[in-house]
ROSE-768266 format. One line per 8 residues: their letters; for each residue z, x, y of N, C-alpha, C. Coordinates in steps of 0.1 Angstrom, whole numbers, plus 5000, padded with zeros to 4 digits. Each point is the difference from the previous one (the first is absolute). Example, Ala and Ser with C-alpha at 12.3 -4.5 7.8 and 13.67 -1.06 7.14 Angstrom:
BEGIN
AS = 5078/5132/4943/5000/4991/5012/5000/5009/5012 | 4993/4996/5011/5000/5009/5011/5008/4992/5011
//
This chain:
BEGIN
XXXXXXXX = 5401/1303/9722/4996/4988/4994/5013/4991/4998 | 4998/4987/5004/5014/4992/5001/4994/4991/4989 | 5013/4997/4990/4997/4994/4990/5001/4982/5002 | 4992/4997/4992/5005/4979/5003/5016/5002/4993 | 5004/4988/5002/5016/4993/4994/4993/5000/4981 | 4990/4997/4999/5007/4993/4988/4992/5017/4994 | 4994/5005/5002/4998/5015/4994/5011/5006/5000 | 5007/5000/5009/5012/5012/5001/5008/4995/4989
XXXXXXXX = 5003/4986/5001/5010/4998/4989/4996/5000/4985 | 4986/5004/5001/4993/4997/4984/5006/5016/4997 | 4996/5014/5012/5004/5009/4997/5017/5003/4996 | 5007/4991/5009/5009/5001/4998/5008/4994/4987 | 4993/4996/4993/5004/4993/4987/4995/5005/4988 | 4990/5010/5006/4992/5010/4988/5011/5007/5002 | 5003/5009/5006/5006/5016/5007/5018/4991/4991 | 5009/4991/5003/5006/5002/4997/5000/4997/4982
XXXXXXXX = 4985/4990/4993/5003/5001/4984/4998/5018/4998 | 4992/5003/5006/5004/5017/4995/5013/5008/5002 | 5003/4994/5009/5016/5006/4998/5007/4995/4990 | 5001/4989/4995/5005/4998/4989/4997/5002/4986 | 4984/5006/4998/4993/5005/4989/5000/5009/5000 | 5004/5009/5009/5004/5013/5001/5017/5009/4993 | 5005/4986/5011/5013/5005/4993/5006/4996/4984 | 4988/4990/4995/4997/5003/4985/4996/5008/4994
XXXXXXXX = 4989/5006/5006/4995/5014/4993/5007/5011/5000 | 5012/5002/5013/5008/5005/5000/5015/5001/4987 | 5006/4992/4997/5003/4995/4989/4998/5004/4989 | 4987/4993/4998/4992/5005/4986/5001/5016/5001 | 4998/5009/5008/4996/5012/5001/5011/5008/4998 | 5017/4994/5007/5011/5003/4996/5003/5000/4988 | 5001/4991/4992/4996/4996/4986/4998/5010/4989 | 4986/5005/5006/4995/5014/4993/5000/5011/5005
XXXXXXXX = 5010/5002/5007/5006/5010/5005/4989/5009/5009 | 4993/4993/5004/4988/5008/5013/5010/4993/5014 | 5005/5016/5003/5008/4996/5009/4990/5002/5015 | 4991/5014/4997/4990/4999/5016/4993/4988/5001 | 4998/4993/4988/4984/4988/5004/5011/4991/5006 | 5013/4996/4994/5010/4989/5000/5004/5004/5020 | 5004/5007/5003/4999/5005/5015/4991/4993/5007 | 4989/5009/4995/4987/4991/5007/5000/4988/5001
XXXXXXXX = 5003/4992/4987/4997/4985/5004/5013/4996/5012 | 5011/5005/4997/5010/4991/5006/4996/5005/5017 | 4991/5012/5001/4999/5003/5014/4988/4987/5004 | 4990/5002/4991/4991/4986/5005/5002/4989/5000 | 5007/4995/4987/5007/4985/5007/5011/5000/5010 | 5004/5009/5006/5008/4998/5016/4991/5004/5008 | 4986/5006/5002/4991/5003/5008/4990/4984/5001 | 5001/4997/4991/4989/4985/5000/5010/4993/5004
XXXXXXXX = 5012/4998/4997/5010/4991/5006/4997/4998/5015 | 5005/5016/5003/4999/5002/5018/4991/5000/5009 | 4987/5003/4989/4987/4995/5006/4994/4986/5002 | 5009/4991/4992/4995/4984/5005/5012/4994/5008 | 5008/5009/5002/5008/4995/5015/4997/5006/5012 | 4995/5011/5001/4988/5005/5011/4990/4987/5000 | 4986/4997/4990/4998/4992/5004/4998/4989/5006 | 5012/4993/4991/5009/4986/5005/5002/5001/5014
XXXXXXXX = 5006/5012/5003/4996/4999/5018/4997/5004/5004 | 4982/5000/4999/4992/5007/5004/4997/5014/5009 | 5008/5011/4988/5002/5012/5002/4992/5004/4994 | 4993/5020/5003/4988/5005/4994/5009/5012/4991 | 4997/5003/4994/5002/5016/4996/4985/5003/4998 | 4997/5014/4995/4992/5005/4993/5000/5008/4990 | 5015/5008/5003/5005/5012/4994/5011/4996/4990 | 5007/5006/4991/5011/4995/4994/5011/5006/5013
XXXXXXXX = 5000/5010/5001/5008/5005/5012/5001/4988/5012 | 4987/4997/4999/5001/4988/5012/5010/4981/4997 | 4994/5000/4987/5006/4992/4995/5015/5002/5006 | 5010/5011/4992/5012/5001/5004/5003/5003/5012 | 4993/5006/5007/5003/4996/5019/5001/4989/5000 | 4991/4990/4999/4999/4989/5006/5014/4990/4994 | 5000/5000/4989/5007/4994/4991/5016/5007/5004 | 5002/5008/5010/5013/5006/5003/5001/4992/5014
XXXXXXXX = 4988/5002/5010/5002/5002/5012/5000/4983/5005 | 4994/4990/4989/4998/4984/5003/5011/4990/4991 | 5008/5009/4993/5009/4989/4987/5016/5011/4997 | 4999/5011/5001/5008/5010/4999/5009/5000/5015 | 4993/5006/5010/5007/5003/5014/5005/4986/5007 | 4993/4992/4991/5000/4983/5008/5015/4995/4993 | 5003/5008/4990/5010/4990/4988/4998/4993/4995 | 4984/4993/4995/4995/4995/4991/5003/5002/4985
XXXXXXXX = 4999/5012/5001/5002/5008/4985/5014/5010/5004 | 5008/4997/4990/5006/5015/4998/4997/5012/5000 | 5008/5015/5007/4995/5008/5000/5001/5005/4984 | 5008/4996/4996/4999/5005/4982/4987/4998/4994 | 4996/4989/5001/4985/4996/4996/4989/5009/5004 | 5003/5005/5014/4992/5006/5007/5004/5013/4995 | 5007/5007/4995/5003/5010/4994/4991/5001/4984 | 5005/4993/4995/4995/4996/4988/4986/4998/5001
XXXXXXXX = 4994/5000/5007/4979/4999/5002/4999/5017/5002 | 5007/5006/5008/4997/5011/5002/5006/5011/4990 | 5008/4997/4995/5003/5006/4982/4994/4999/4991 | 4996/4991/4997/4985/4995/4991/4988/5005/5009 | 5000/5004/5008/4985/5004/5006/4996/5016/4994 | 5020/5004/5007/4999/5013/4998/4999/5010/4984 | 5009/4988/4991/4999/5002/4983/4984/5000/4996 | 4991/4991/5003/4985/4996/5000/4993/5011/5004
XXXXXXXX = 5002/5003/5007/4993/5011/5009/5003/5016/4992 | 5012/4999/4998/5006/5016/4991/4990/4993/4983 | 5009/4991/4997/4993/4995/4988/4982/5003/5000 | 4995/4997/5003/4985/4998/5000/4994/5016/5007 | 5004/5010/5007/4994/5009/5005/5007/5012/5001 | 5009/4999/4998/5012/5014/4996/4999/5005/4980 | 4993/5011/5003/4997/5004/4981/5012/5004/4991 | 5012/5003/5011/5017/5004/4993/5008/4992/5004
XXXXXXXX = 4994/4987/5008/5011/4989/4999/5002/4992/4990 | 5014/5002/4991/5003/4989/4991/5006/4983/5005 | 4996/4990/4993/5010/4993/5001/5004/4994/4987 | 5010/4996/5002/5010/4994/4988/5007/4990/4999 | 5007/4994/4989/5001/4988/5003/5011/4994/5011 | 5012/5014/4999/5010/4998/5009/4998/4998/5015 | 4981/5003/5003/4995/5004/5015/4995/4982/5002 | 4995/4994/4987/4991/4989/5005/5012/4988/4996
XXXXXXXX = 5004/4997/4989/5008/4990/4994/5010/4995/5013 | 5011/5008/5002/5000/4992/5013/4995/4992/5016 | 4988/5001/4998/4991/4997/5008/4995/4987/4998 | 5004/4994/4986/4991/4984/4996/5003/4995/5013 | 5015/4997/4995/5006/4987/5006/4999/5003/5013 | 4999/5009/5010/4999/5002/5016/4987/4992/4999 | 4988/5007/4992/4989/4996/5005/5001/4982/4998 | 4997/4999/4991/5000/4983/4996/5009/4997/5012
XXXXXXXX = 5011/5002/5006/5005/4991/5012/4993/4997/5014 | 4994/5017/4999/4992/5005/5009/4986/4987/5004 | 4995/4997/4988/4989/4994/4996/5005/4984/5003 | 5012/4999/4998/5005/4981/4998/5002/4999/5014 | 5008/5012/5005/5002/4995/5015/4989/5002/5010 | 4990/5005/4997/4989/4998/5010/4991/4983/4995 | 4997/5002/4989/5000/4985/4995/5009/4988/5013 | 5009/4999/4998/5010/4992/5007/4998/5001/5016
XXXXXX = 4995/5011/5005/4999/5004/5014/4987/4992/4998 | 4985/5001/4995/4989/4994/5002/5002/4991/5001 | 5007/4990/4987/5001/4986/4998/5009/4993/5011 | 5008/5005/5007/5008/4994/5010/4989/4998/5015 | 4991/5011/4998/4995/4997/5013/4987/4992/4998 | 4997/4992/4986/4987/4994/4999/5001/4985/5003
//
């Protein structure tokens, strides 16, 4: 299904306010010391980030796995994105993933707290990548 111009960019302007309501909820969650949910958010607002620069150029995922293929193999390999960035999606994928389905995985604050500020850059600089090519 190929999307119209002005759909993609509706999606793309939903997908990226959730990244940034995300990495509010993130925050808040740090806050009160829920350091698995606080993970999770900061992994979804870099997942919605990277998912409305897929769409912006009209790329598919279906998978989260796919997501970060794609999001490596079209903005990462290209030099679009830093490979730190591109590190940083797949550390948050892999904290998310232990967080949410591993029963003896802890996390803490020393695992998430440094993670804000990557992500939030994470999230501004794909921002910047969309808006330059609109």
């Amino acid at each position: 299904m190929t999307l119209q111009q002005e759909n993609r960019n509706a999606i793309v302007t939903l997908r990226l306010q959730r990244a940034n309501e995300t990495i509010s909820e993130a925050k808040g969650n740090m806050q009160l010391g829920y350091w698995r949910i606080a993970v999770n958010r900061l992994y979804y607002a870099c997942f919605y980030a990277a998912s409305a620069l897929l769409v912006k150029n009209g790329l598919t995922a279906h998978t989260h796995n796919g997501t970060m293929n794609q999001f490596g193999l079209h903005f990462v390999k290209k030099g679009l994105i830093n490979q730190e960035q591109g590190k940083l999606f797949k550390q948050l994928f892999n904290l998310r993933q232990s967080g949410d389905y591993d029963d003896w995985f802890d996390i803490e604050e020393k695992d998430v707290k440094p993670l804000l500020e990557p992500a939030e850059k994470f999230i501004a600089e794909i921002e910047n990548l969309i808006h330059q090519n609109s």
